[in-house]
C-alpha positions as a LaTeX table, in Angstrom:
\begin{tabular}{lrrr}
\hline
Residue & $x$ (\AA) & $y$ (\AA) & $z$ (\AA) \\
\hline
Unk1 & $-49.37$ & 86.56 & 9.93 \\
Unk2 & $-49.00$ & 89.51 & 12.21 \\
Unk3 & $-45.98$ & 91.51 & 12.39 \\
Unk4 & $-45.82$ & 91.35 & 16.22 \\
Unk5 & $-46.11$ & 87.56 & 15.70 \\
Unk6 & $-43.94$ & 87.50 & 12.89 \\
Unk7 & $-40.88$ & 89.25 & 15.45 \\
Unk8 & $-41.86$ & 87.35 & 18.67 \\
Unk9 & $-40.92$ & 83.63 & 17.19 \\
Unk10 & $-37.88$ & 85.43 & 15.69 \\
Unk11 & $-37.35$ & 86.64 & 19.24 \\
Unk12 & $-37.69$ & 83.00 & 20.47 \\
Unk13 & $-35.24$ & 81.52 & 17.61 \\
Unk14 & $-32.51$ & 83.07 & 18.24 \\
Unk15 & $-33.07$ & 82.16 & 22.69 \\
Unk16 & $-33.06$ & 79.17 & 21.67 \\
Unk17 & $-29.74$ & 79.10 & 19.35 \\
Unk18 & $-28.00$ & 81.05 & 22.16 \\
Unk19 & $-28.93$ & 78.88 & 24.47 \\
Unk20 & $-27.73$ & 75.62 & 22.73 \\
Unk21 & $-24.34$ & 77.23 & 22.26 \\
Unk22 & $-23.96$ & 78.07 & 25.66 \\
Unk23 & $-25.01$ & 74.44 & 26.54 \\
Unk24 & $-22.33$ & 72.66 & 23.86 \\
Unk25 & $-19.71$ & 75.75 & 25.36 \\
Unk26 & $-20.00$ & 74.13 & 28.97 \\
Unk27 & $-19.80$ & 70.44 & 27.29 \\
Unk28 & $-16.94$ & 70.92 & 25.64 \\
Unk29 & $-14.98$ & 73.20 & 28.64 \\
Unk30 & $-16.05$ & 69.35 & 30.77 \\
Unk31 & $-14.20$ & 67.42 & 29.04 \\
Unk32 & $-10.51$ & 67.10 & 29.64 \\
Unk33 & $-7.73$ & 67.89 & 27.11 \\
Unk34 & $-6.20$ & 65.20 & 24.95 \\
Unk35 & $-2.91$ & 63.69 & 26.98 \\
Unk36 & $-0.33$ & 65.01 & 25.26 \\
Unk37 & 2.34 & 62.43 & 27.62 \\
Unk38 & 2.16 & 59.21 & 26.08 \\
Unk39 & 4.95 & 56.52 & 27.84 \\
Unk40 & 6.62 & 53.86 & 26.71 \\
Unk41 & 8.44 & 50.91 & 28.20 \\
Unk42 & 12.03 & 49.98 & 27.28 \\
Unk43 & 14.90 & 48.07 & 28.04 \\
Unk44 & 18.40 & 49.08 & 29.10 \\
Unk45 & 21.59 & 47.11 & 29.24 \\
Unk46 & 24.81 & 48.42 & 29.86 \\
Unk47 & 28.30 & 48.33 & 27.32 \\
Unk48 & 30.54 & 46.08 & 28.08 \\
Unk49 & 34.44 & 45.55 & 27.46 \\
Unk50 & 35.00 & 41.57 & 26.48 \\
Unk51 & 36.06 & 39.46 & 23.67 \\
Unk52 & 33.39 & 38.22 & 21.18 \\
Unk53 & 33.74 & 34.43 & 20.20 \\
Unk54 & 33.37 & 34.65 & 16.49 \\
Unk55 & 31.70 & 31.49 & 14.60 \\
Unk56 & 34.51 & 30.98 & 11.98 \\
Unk57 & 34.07 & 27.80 & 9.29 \\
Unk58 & 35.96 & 26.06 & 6.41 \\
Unk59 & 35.63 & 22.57 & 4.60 \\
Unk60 & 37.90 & 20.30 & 4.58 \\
Unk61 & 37.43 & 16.17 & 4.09 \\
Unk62 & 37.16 & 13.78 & 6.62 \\
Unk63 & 40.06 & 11.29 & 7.19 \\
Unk64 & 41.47 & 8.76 & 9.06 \\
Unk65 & 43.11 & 9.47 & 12.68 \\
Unk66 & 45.83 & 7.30 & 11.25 \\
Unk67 & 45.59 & 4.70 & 8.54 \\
Unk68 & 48.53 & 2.48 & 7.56 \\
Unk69 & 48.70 & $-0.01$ & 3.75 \\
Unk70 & 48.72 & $-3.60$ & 5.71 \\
Unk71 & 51.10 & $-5.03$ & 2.93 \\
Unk72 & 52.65 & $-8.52$ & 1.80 \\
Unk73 & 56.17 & $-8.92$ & 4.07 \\
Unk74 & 57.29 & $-11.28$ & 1.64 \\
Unk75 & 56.75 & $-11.49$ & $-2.46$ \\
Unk76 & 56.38 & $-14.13$ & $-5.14$ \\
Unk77 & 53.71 & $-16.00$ & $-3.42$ \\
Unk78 & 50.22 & $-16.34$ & $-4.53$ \\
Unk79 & 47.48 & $-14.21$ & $-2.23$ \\
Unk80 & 44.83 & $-17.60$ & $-1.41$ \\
Unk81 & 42.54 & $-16.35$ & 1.29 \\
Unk82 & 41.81 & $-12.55$ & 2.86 \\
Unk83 & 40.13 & $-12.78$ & 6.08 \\
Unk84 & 38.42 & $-9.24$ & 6.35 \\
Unk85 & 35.99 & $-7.21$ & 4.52 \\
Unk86 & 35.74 & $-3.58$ & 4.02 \\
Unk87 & 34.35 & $-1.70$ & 7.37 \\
Unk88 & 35.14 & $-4.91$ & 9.33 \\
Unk89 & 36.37 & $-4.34$ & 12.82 \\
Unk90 & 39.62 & $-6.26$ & 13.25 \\
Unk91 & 41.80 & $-6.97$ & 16.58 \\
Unk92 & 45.73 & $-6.17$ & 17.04 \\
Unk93 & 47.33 & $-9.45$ & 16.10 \\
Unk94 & 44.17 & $-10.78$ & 13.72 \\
Unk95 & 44.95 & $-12.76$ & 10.50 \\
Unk96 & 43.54 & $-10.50$ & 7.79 \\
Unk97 & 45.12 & $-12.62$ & 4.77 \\
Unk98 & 47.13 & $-15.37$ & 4.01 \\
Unk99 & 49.44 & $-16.28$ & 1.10 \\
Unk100 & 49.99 & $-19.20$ & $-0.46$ \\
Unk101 & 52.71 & $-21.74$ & 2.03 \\
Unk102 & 52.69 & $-25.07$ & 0.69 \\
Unk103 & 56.23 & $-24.91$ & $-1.00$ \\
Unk104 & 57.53 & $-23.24$ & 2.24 \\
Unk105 & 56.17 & $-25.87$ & 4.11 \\
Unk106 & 57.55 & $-28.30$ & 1.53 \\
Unk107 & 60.80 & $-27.18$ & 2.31 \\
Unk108 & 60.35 & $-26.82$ & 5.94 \\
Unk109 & 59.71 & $-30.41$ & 5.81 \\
Unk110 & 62.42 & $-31.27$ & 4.27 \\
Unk111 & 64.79 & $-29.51$ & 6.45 \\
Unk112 & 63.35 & $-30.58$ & 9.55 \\
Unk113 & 64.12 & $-34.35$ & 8.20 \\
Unk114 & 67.61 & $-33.11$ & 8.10 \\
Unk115 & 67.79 & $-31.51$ & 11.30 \\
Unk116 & 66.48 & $-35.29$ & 12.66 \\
Unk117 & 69.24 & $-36.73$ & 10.59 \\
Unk118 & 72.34 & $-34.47$ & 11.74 \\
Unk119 & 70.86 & $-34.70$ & 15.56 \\
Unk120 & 70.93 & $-38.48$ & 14.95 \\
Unk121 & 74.58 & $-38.72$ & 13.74 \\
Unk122 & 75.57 & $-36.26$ & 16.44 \\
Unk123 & 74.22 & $-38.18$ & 18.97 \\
Unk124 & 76.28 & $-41.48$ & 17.16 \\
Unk125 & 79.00 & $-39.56$ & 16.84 \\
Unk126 & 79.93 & $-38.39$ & 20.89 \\
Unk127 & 78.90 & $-42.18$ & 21.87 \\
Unk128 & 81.86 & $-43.30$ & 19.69 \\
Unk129 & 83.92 & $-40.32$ & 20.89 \\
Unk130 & 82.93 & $-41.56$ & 24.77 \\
Unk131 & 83.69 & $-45.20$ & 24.02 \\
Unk132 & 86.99 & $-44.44$ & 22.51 \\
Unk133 & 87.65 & $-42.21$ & 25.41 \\
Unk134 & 87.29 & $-45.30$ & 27.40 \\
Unk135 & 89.55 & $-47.69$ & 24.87 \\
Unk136 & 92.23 & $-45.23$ & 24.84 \\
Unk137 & 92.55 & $-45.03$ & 28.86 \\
Unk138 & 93.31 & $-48.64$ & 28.54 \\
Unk139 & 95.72 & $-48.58$ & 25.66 \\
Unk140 & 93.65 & $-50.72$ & 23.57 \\
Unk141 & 92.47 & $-47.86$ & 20.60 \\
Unk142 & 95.37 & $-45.71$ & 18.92 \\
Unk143 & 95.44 & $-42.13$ & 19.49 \\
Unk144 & 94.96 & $-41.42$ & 16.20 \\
Unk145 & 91.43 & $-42.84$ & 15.88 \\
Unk146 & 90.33 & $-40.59$ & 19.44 \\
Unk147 & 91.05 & $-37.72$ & 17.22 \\
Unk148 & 89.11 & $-38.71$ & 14.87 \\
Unk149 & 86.27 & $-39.85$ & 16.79 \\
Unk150 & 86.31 & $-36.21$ & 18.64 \\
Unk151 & 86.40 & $-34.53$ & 15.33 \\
Unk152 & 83.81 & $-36.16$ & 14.35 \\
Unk153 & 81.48 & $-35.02$ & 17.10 \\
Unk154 & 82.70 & $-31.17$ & 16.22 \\
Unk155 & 81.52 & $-31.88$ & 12.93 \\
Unk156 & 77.66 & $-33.26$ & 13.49 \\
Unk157 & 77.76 & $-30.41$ & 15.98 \\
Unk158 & 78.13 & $-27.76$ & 12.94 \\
Unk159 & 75.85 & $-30.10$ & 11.19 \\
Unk160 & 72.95 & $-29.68$ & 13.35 \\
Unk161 & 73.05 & $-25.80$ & 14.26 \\
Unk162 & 73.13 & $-25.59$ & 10.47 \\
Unk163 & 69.91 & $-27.44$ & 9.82 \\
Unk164 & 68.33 & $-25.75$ & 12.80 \\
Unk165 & 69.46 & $-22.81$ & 11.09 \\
Unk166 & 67.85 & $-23.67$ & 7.96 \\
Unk167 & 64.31 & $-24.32$ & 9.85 \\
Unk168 & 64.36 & $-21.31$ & 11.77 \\
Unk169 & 64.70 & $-19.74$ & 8.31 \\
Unk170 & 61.85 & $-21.47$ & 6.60 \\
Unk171 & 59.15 & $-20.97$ & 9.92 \\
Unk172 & 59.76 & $-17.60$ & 9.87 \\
Unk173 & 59.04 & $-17.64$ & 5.87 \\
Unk174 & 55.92 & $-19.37$ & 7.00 \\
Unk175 & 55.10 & $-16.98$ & 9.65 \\
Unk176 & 55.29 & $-14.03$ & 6.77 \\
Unk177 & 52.66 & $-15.80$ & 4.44 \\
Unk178 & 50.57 & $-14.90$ & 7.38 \\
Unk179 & 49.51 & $-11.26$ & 7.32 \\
Unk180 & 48.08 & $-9.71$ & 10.35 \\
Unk181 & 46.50 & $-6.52$ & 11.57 \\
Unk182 & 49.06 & $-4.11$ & 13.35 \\
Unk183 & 46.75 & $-2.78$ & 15.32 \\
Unk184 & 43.01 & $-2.60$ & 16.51 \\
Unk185 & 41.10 & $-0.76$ & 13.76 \\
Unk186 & 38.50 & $-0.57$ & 11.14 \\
Unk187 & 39.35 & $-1.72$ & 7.04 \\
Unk188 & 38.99 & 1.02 & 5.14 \\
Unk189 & 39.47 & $-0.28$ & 1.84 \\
Unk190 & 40.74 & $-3.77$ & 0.32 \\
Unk191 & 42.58 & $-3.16$ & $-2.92$ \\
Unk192 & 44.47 & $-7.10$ & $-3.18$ \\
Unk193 & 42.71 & $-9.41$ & $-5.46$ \\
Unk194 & 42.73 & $-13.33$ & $-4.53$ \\
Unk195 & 45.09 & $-15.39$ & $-6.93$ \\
Unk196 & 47.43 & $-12.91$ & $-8.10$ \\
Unk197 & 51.67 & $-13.16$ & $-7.26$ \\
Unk198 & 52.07 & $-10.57$ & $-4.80$ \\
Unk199 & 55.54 & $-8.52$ & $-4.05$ \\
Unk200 & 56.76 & $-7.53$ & $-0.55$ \\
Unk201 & 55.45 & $-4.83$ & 0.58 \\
Unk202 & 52.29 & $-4.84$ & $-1.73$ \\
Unk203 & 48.94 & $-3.53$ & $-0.30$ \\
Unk204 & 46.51 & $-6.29$ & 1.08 \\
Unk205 & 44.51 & $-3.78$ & 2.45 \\
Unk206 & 44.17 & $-0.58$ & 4.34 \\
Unk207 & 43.64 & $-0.09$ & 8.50 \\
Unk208 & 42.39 & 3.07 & 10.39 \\
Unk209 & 43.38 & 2.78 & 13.75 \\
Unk210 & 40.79 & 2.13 & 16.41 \\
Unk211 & 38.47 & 3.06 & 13.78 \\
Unk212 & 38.78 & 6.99 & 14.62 \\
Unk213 & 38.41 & 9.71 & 12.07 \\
Unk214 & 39.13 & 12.86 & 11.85 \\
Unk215 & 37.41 & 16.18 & 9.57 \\
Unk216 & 40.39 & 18.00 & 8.74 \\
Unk217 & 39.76 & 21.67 & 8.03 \\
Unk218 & 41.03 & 24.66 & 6.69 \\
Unk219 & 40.99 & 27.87 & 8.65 \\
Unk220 & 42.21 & 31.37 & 7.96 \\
Unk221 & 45.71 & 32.29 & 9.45 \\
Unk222 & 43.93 & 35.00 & 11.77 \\
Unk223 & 41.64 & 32.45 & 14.05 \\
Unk224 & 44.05 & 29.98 & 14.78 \\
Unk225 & 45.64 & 31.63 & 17.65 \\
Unk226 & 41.82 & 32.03 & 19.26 \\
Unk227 & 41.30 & 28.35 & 19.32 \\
Unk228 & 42.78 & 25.66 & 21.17 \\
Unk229 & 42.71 & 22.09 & 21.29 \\
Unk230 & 39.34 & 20.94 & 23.48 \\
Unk231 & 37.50 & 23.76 & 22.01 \\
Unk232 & 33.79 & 22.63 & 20.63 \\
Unk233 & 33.22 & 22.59 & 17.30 \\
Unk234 & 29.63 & 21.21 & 14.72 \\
Unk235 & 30.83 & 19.53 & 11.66 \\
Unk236 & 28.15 & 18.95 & 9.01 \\
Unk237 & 28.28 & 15.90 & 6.65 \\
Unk238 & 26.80 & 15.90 & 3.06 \\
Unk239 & 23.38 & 15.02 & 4.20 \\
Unk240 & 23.22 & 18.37 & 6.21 \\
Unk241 & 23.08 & 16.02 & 9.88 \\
Unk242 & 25.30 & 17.80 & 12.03 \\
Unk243 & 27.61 & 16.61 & 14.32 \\
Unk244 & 28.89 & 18.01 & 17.58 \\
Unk245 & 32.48 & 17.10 & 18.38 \\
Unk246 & 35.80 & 18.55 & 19.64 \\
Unk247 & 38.97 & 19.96 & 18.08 \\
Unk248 & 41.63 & 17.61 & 18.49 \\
Unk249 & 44.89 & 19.05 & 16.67 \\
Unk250 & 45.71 & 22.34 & 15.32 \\
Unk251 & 48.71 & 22.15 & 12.54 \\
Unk252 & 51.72 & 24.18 & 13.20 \\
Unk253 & 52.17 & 25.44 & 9.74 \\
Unk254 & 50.42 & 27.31 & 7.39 \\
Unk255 & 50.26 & 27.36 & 4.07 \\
Unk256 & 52.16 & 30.42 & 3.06 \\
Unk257 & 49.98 & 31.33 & $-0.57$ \\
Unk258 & 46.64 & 30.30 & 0.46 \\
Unk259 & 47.12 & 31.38 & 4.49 \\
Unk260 & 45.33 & 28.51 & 5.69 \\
Unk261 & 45.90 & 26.14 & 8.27 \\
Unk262 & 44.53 & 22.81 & 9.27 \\
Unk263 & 42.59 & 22.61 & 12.59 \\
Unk264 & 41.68 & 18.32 & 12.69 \\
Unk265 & 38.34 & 17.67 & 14.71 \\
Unk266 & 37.51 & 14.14 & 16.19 \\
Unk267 & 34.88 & 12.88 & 15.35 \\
Unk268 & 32.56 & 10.93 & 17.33 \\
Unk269 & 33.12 & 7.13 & 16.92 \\
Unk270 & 29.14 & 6.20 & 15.96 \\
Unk271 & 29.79 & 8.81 & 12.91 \\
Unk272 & 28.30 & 7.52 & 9.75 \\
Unk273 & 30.53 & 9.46 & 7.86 \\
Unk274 & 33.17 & 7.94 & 5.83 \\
Unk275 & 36.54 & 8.65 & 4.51 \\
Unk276 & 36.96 & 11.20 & 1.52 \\
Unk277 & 33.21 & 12.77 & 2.32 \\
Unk278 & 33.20 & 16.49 & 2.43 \\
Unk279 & 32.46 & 18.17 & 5.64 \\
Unk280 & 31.70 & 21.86 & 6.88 \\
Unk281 & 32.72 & 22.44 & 10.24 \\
Unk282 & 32.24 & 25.78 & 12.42 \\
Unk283 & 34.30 & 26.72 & 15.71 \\
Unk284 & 34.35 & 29.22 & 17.83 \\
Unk285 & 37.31 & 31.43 & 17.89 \\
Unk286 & 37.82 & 34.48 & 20.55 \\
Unk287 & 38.69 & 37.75 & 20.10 \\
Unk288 & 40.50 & 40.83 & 21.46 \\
Unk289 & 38.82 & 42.73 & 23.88 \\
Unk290 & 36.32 & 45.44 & 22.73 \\
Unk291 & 33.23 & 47.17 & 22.91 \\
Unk292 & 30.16 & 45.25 & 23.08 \\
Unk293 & 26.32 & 45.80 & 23.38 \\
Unk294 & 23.13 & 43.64 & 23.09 \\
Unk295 & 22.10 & 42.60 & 20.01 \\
Unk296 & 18.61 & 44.07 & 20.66 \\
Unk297 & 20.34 & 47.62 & 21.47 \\
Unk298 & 21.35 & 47.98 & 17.52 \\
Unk299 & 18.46 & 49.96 & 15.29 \\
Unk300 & 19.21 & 51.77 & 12.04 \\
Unk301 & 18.38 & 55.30 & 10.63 \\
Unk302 & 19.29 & 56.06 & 7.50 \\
Unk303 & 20.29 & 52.66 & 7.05 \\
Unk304 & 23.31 & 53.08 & 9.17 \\
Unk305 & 23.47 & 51.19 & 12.67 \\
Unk306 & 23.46 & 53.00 & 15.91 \\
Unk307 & 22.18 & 52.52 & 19.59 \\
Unk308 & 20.27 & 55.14 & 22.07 \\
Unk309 & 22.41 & 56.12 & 25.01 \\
Unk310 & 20.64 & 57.04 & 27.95 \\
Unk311 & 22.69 & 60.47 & 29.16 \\
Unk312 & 22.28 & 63.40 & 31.27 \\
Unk313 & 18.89 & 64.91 & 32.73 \\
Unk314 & 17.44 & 61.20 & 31.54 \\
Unk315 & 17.89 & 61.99 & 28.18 \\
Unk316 & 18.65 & 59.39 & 25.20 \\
Unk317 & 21.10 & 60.69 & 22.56 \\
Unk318 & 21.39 & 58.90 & 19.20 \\
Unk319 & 25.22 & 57.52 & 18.21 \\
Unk320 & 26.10 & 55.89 & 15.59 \\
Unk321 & 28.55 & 53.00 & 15.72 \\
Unk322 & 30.54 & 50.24 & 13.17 \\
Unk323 & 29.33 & 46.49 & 13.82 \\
Unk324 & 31.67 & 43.63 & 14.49 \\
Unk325 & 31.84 & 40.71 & 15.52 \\
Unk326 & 28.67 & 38.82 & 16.75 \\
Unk327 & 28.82 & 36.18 & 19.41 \\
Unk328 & 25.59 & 34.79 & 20.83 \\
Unk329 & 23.39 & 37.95 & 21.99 \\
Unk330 & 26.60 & 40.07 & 22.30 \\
Unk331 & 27.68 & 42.37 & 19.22 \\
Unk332 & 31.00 & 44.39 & 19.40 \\
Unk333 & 30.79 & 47.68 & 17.99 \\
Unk334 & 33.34 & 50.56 & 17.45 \\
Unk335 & 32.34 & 54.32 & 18.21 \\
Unk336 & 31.44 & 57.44 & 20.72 \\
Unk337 & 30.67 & 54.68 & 23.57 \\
Unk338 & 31.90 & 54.02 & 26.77 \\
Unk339 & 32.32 & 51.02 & 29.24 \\
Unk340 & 29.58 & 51.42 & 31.20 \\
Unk341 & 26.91 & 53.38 & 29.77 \\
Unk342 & 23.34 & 52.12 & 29.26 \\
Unk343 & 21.87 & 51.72 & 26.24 \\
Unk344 & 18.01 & 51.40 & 25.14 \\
Unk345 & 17.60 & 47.38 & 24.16 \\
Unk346 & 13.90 & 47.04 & 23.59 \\
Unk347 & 11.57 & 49.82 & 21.51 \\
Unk348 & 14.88 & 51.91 & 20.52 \\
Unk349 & 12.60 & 51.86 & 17.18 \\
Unk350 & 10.10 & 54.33 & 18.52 \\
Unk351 & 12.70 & 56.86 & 20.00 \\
Unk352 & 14.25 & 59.94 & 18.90 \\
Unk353 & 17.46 & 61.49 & 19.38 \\
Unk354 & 17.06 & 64.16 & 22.46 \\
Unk355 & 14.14 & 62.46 & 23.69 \\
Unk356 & 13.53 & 62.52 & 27.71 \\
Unk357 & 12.96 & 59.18 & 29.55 \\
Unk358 & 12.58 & 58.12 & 32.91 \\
Unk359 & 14.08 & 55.09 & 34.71 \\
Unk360 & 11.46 & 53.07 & 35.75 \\
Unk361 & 13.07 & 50.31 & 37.86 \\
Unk362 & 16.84 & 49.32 & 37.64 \\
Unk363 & 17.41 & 46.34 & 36.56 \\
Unk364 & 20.43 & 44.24 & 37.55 \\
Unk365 & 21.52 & 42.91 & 34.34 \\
Unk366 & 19.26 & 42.98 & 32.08 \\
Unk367 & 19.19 & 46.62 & 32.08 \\
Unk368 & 16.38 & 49.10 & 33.86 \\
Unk369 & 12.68 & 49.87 & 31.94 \\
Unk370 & 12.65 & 53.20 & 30.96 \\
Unk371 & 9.34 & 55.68 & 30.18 \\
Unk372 & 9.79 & 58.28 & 26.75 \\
Unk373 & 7.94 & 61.29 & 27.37 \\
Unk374 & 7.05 & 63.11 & 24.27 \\
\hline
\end{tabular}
């Protein structure tokens, strides 16, 4: 090849290279820079001053609203017949067991044949005392025997209060061979066996009154004064069902080495739980007023909590704070923050502290959307 040849493609390369620089020059000055403003949307909501209901629980066992021993009011007598079964239902006034009567009534029997017999010579005795009353007016019976005829009615007088006496003692031995419920209620238990020689006062069986039981739980010392009688409260049984009922009595002691007290919660009367079954109950107890924030404001750095103020200039400033107590979607917290000021609830993980925002809209409540520039 030439040398003229040779220098006029060489010539023509480098046109060309110059040319397809210039070209890529102008397509690259077209396009726009990257956007270096990237926004995001967040949630404000402001600090608030109000007490925090905390969820406090204890156990306790559940027990009856009151239970009384139904026992034998009178001893030495055999125990023939009980009328009611464990978890039976039983009216005010029901026969729930019955002891053995028959030499009671035996012996009633025999003293209402003498309360017949002393009636009967009463009634003999003031017709002689009214006929002699008669003779004597005439002077034809001696004074002697009127006195005698009126002492006699005295006498069968005495005798017949003293046998009524004696039956009136012996129904109201029958009446206590009878034993009956003292009240509307539910048998708990049924200790007595049939056949045996029972003593007063021995236990038949056991009543809960109108049925009604109780969970009776133990609280510490420093929640009792947040709760009151009526307050709510969820007890849950052994099989983990959970039951929603109301407190019904709060004790006025507590126990001075374990400081405990006893908060009792009615339960519902359909309960299926029974007697001596252990319960876990949770109630809500209010607190002192303080500092609280949304429980979507908290985020950690460094593993410590804190919340995003929105300040000054629309600036967010990171401030660390001590968690309390939680209560629903309210968390009270303890540090540099004031009734009042907004903090970032939603995407607080993607800011940083001295960060610029913008309010968006306001919000009424719930707090006002903000934009991060970056």
């Amino acid at each position: 090849m030439s040398k003229p040849l040779l220098c006029l493609l060489t010539l023509a390369t480098f046109a060309s290279a110059a040319s397809a620089t210039r070209a890529q020059d102008a397509a690259s000055a077209a396009v726009p820079p990257t956007q270096e403003r990237v926004s995001l949307t967040v949630t404000t909501d402001a600090v608030r001053r109000e007490s925090v209901a905390a969820k406090v629980s204890g156990t306790g066992l559940v027990e009856a609203w009151q239970e009384v021993a139904v026992g034998a009011p009178t001893g030495g007598l055999a125990l023939v017949e009980i009328l009611a079964e464990e978890g039976d239902r039983v009216e005010a006034g029901a026969v729930v067991a019955r002891l053995d009567a028959s030499l009671i009534e035996a012996e009633l029997a025999q003293s209402q044949a003498q309360q017949r017999s002393a009636e009967a010579s009463f009634s003999a005795a003031v017709s002689a005392n009214e006929r002699g009353q008669r003779l004597g007016k005439s002077g034809s019976l001696a004074a002697e025997t009127i006195e005698e005829r009126q002492t006699a009615v005295e006498t069968t007088r005495a005798a017949v209060e003293q046998a009524k006496a004696a039956v009136r003692t012996l129904e109201v031995q029958l009446d206590r061979t009878v034993i009956r419920a003292p009240f509307a209620g539910r048998v708990s238990s049924k200790p007595a066996t049939l056949g045996t020689i029972v003593q007063a006062g021995a236990e038949i069986l056991r009543l809960q009154r109108e049925g009604r039981l109780e969970a009776a739980i133990r609280l510490p010392e420093q929640y009792l004064a947040h709760i009151a009688v009526g307050d709510a409260a969820d007890v849950t049984g052994p099989d983990g069902a959970v039951l929603q009922a109301r407190i019904a009595s709060i004790a006025e002691t507590v126990d001075s080495a374990s400081h405990l007290g006893t908060v009792r919660i009615g339960l519902p009367g359909d309960t299926k739980l029974k007697a001596g079954m252990f319960v876990r109950a949770g109630v809500s107890a209010g607190g002192e007023q303080t500092m609280t924030v949304a429980s979507g404001a908290l985020t950690f750095r460094e593993g410590r909590p804190a919340v995003f103020v929105v300040g000054a200039n629309n600036q967010v400033f990171l401030k660390p704070v001590e968690v309390g107590t939680r209560g629903g979607d309210r968390v009270a917290v303890s540090g540099a923050l004031s009734e009042g000021e907004r903090v970032v609830t939603s995407g607080a993980g993607f800011l940083n502290d001295g960060a610029v925002v913008r309010v968006v809209s306001q919000a009424a409540e719930t707090g006002a959307p903000v934009e991060i520039v970056r």
